[in-house]
C-alpha positions in Angstrom: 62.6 -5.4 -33.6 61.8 -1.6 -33.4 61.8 0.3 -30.6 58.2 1.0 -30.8 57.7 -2.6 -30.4 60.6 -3.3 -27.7 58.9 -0.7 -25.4 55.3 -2.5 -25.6 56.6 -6.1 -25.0 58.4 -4.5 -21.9 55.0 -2.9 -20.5 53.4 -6.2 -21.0 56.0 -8.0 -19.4 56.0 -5.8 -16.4 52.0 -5.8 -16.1 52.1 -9.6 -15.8 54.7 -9.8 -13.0 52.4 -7.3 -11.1 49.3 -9.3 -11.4 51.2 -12.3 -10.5 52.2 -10.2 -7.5 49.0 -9.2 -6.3 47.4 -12.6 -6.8 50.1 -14.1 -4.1 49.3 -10.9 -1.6 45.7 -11.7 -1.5 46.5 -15.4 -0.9 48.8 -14.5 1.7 46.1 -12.5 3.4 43.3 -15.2 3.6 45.8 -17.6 4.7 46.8 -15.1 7.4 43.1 -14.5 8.8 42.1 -18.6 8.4 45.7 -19.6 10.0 44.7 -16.8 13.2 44.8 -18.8 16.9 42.0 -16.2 18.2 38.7 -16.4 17.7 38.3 -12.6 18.9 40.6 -10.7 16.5 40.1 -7.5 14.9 39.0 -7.8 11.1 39.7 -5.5 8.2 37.9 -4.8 5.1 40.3 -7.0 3.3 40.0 -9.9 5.4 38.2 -13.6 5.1 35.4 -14.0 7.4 34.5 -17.4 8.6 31.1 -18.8 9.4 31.0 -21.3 12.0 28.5 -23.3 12.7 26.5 -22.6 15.9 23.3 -24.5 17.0 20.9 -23.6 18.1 21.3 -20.0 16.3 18.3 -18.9 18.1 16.4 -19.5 21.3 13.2 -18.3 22.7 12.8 -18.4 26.7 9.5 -17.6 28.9 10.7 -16.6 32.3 8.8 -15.0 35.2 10.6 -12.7 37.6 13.0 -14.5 39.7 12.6 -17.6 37.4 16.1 -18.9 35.8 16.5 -21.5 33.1 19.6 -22.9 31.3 20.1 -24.4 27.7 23.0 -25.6 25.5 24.5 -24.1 22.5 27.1 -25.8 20.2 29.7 -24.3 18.5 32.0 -26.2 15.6 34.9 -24.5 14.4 34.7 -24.3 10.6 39.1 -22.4 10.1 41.9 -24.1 9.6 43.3 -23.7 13.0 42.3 -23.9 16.7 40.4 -20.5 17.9 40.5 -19.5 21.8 36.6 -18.8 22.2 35.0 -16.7 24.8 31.4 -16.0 24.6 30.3 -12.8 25.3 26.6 -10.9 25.3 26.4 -8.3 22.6 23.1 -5.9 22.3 20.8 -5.8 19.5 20.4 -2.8 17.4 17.1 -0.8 17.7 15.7 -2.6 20.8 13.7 -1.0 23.2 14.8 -2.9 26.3 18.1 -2.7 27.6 19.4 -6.6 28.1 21.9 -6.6 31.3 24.3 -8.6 30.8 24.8 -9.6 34.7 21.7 -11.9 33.5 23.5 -14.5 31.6 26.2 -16.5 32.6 27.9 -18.9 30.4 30.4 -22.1 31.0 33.2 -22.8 30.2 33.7 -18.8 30.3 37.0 -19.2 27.6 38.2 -22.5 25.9 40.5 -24.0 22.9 38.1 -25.0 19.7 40.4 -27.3 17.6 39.6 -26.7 13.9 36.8 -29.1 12.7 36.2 -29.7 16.4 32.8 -29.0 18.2 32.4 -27.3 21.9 29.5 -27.2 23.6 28.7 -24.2 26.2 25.7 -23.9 29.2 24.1 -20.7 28.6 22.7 -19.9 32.2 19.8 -16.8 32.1 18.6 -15.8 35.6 15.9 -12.6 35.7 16.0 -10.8 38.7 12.7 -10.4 40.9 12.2 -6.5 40.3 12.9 -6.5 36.3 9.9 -5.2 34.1 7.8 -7.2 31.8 8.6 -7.5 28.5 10.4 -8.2 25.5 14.1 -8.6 26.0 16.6 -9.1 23.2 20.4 -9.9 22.7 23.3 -11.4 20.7 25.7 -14.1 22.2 28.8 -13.9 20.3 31.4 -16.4 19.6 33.9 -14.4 17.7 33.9 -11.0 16.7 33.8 -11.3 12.8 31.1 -9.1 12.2 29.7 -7.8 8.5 30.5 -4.2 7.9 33.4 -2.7 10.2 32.9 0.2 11.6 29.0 0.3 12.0 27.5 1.7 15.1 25.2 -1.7 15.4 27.7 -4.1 14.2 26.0 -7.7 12.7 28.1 -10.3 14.1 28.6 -13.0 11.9 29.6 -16.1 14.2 26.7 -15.4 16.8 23.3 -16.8 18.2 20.4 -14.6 19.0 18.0 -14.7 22.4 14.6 -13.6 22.6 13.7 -13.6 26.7 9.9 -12.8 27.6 9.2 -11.8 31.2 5.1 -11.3 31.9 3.6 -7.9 32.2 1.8 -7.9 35.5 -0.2 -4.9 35.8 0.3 -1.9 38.7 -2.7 0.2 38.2 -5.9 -1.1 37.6 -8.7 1.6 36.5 -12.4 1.9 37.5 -13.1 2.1 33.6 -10.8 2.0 30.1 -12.7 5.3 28.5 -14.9 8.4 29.0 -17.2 8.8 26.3 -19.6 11.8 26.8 -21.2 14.3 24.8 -21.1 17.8 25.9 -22.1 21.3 24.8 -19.9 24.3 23.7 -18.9 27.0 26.8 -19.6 24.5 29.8 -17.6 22.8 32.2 -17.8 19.3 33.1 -15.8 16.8 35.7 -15.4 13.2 35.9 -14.2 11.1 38.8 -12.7 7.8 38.2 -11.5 5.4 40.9 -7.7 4.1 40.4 -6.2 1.1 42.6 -2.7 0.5 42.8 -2.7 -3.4 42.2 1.4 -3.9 42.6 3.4 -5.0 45.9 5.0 -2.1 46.1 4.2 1.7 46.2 3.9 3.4 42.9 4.4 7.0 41.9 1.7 8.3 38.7 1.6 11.3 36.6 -1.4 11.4 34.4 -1.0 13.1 31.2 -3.1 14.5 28.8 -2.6 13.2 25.2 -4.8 14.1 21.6 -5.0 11.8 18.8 -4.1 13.4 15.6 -7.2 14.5 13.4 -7.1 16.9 10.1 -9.3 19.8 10.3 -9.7 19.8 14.4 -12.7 22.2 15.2 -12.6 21.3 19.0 -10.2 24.3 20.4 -9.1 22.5 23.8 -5.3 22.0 24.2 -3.8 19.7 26.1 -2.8 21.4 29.1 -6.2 22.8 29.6 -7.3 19.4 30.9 -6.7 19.3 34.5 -6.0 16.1 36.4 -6.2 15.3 40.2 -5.2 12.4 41.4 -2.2 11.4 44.6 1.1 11.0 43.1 1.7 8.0 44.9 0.0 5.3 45.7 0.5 2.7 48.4 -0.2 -1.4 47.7 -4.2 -1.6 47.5 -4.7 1.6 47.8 -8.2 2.8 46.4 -8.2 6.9 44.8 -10.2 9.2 43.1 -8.6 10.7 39.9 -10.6 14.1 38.5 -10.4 15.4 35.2 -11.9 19.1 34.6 -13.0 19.5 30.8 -13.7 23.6 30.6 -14.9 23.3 26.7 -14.5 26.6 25.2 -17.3 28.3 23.5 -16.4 28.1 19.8 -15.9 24.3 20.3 -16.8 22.0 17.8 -16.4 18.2 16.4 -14.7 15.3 18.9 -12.3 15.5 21.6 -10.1 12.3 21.0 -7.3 11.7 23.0 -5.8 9.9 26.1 -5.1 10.3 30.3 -1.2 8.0 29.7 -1.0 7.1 33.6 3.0 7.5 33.5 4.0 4.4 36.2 6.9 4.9 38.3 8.4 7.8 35.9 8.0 6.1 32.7 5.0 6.2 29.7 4.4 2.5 29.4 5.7 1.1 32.4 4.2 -2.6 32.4 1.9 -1.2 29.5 0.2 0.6 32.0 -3.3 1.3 31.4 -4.7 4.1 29.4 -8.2 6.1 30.1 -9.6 7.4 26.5 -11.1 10.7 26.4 -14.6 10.4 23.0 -15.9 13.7 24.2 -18.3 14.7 21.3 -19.8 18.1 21.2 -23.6 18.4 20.7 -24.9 21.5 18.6 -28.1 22.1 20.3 -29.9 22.8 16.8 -32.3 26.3 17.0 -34.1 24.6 13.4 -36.3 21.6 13.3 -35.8 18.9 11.0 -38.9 18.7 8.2 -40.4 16.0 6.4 -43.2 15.9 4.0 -45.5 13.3 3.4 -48.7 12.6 1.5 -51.8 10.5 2.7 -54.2 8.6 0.1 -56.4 7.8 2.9 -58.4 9.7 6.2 -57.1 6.9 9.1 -55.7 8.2 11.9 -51.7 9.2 11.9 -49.8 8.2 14.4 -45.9 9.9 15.0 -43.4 8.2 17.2 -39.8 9.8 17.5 -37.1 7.9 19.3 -33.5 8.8 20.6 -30.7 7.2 23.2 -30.2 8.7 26.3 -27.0 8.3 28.7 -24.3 6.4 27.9 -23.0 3.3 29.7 -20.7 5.7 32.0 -22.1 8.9 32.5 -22.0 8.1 35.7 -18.6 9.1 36.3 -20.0 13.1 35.5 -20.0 15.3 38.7 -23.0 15.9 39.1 -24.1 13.5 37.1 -26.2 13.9 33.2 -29.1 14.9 33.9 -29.9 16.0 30.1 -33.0 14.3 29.1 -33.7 13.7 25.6 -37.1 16.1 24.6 -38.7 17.1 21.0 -40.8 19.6 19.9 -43.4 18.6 17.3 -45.5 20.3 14.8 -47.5 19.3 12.3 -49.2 21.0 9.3 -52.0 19.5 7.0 -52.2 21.6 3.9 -49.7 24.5 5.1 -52.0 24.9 8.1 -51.3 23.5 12.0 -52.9 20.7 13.0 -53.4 19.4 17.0 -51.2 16.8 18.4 -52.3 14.1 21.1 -49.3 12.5 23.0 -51.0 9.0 23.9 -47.7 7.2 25.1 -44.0 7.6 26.7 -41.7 5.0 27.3 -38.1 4.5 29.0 -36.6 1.5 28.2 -32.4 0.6 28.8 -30.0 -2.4 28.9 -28.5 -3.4 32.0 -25.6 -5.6 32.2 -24.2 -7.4 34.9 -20.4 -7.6 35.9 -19.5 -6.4 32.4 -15.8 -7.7 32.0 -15.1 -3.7 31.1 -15.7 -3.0 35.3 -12.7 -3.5 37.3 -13.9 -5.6 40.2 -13.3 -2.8 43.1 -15.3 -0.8 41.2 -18.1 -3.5 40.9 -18.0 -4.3 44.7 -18.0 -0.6 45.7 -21.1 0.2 43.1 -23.2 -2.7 42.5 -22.9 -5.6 40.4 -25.7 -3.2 38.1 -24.1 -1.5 35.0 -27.0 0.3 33.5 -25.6 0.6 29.4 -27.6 3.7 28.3 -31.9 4.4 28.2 -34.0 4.6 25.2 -36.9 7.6 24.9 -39.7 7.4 23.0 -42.8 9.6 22.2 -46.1 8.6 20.5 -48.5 11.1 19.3 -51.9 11.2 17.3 -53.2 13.2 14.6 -56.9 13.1 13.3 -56.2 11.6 9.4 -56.9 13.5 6.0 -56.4 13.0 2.2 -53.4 15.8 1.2 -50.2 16.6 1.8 -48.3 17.0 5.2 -45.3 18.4 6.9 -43.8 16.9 10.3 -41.1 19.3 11.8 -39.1 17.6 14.9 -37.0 19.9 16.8 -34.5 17.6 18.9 -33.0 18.4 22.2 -29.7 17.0 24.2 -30.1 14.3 21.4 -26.9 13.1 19.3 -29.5 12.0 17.1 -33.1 10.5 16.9 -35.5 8.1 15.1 -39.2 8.7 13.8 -41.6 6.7 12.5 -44.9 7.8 10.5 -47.6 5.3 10.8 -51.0 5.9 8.6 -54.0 3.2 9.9 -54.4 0.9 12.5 -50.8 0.4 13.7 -52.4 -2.1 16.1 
C-alpha cells in the first residue's frame, strides 16, 4: 500500500469513529432531558422538549365584579419519568390588561405526575369588586419548556391559555355623543353639554381635545385652542355642565373633525368611557349667486321654489343658541333684462322625535321628551310667463346648501 493511500484510509477511519461519537452524545442528551424528575427545569437549545397533553387547553370565563368561578384542567404526563408539577400563571405577550395573579388559585398547588399518568387540578379565578371591565388574558403553565429560549415573551409549550371577560359598566354618561355644527370663519362659538357621573363612586375627568387625521387640513385650529370647562371631579349622581369655547380663526376653512376623550379616573379609556365628537363644518358665506339658464316654449306662468335645511338636531347646545336663518336672494332675467318676482308662499316644516335613544335620560327629563331634528325653509315665487330664454340667479345665505325647483304651467 502506498503512503498516499495509508494516510486516506486513516482519515476515513478516524471520521467514522467521530460520527459514531456524536451520534451517542446526542442520544445521551435526549435521554437526559426525557429521564429529568422536574417538570420545571431549565432547557437549552439542544434539548428535547416534551408536549404533554393538557385539557382543556383553553377556557373562556364571564365574570362580573366580585363574581368567582372554578373549572378543572387535566394534565397527562407524556416523558419517560415522573415530573413534580406546579402550576403557575404566566402573562401573555402584547396584552393590554395586566392579569394579577393573586386572582387565580390552583389545587393541589405542587404534586408527583407519574409518566403516562393523568392529574387533574381545580383552577379557582375570583375577580375582585373594584377591577375594571374588560378583556383579561393569561397563560397557566405546567412546565416551563417553552419554544425559543431567551425570548422576552417566552411561548410555553406545556401550558393552557385563559381568556376572563369582566363587564364594562359605564361611569360618565353624556347629554349627547356629538356636536355637529356649522360655523363661519373669525367667530366664536360655545357649547354646553350636561355630564352625569353614573358610577358608585366619585370620579376624577380631564377632557381632552383630540383631531382626526385628514390630508390637506384647511381648518387652522389646534388642539389646545379648544378650551374645556367642566369640575374635575364628580361625585355619585352628580349632574354638570361641561363648556367647550371654539374661537375659529379667520382663514378657517373645510371641517373640524376630532374628539372631547373624557379621561376617567386618570386614564384614556377607562371603562371605554364615552367620547363627545366635534363635525364642526365651516360655511363660506358665498358673495356670488349661483345661475341657471332655462328656456320656455310656452307663456304659462313660472313658478320658482328654492329649499334648504335649517338647524341641526343639536344646535341647541350653542350659547346663545343659532339663530342663523336660512334666506335667498332672487333674480330673474327674461331676455338679459330683470323681470318682477311675486313671493306667494313660505313654509317651515321639521321632524321631531321623541326620546330618541341618542338622549341620555337626565337630559330627557330635564328638557322635554321633544327632540326637534332640524327645520326645512322653503320659498315660492311667481313670474309672469314668456316664450325665450331665462336666467335664475340664487344667492344663498347661512345655507350648507339648498334645493330649487322651476315649475312652467299650472303646478296645481
Amino acid at each position: 500500500m502506498s503512503k498516499n493511500s495509508f494516510l486516506r484510509a486513516t482519515s476515513l477511519f478516524m471520521g467514522i469513529l467521530l460520527c459514531l461519537a456524536s451520534i451517542s452524545a446526542v442520544f445521551a442528551q435526549i435521554e437526559d432531558v426525557e429521564g429529568s424528575s422536574s417538570g420545571r427545569s431549565n432547557n437549552s437549545v439542544n434539548k428535547k422538549l416534551i408536549i404533554h397533553e393538557i385539557n382543556p387547553s383553553y377556557n373562556d370565563l364571564y365574570l362580573q365584579q366580585g363574581e368567582n368561578a372554578s373549572f378543572t384542567v387535566s394534565f397527562k404526563n407524556n416523558g419517560k419519568k415522573a415530573l413534580d408539577i406546579e402550576p403557575k400563571v404566566a402573562a401573555v405577550p402584547y396584552n393590554d390588561r395586566d392579569f394579577d395573579e393573586s386572582w387565580i388559585s390552583i389545587s393541589p398547588a405542587n404534586v408527583t405526575v407519574d409518566r403516562g399518568a393523568e392529574q387533574e387540578f381545580t383552577i379557582e379565578v375570583s375577580i375582585p369588586e373594584d377591577v375594571v371591565g374588560g378583556y383579561y388574558d393569561t397563560y397557566i403553565t405546567f412546565t416551563d419548556d417553552v419554544y425559543s429560549e431567551g425570548d422576552p415573551y417566552p411561548q410555553y409549550v406545556n401550558a393552557m391559555y385563559l381568556s376572563i371577560s369582566v363587564p364594562i359598566y359605564p361611569k360618565l354618561e353624556l347629554q349627547t355623543s356629538f356636536i355637529d355644527d356649522t360655523i363661519e370663519a373669525g367667530k366664536e362659538y360655545e357649547y354646553t353639554v350636561k355630564i352625569k357621573n353614573v358610577a358608585s363612586k366619585n370620579i376624577t375627568i380631564d377632557p381632552e381635545v383630540n383631531r382626526y387625521s385628514y390630508p390637506f387640513d384647511e381648518f387652522g385650529l389646534d388642539d389646545d385652542e379648544i378650551e374645556i370647562t367642566a369640575p374635575s371631579t364628580l361625585e355619585p349622581g352628580q349632574i354638570a355642565d361641561m363648556v367647550i369655547r371654539v374661537p375659529v380663526p379667520d382663514n378657517a376653512r373645510g371641517t373640524y373633525n376630532g374628539y372631547i376623550e373624557m379621561s376617567i379616573n386618570g386614564n384614556e379609556n377607562e371603562g371605554y368611557g364615552p367620547r363627545l365628537e366635534l363635525y364642526l363644518n365651516v360655511l363660506q358665506q358665498p358673495t356670488v349667486p349661483y345661475v341657471k339658464t332655462f328656456s320656455t316654449r310656452s307663456a304659462d306662468p313660472i313658478r320658482i321654489e328654492v329649499s334648504a335645511y335649517g338647524s341641526g338636531s343639536n344646535a341647541w347646545l350653542r350659547s346663545p343658541q343659532k339663530d342663523e336663518v336660512p334666506s335667498f336672494e332672487l333674480n330673474v332675467k327674461y331676455n338679459s333684462s330683470p323681470v318682477n318676482m311675486i313671493l306667494v308662499k313660505t313654509k317651515q316644516s321639521s321632524n321631531v322625535n321623541i326620546e330618541r335613544d341618542y338622549f341620555s335620560s337626565f337630559s330627557i327629563e330635564e328638557g322635554g321628551i321633544y327632540q326637534n331634528c332640524g327645520s326645512y325653509y322653503t320659498e315660492t315665487y311667481t313670474v309672469p310667463g314668456a316664450i325665450g330664454d331665462w336666467e335664475l340667479e340664487i344667492l344663498p345665505k347661512n345655507i350648507g346648501s339648498f334645493d330649487y325647483s322651476i315649475i312652467i304651467g299650472d303646478s296645481e
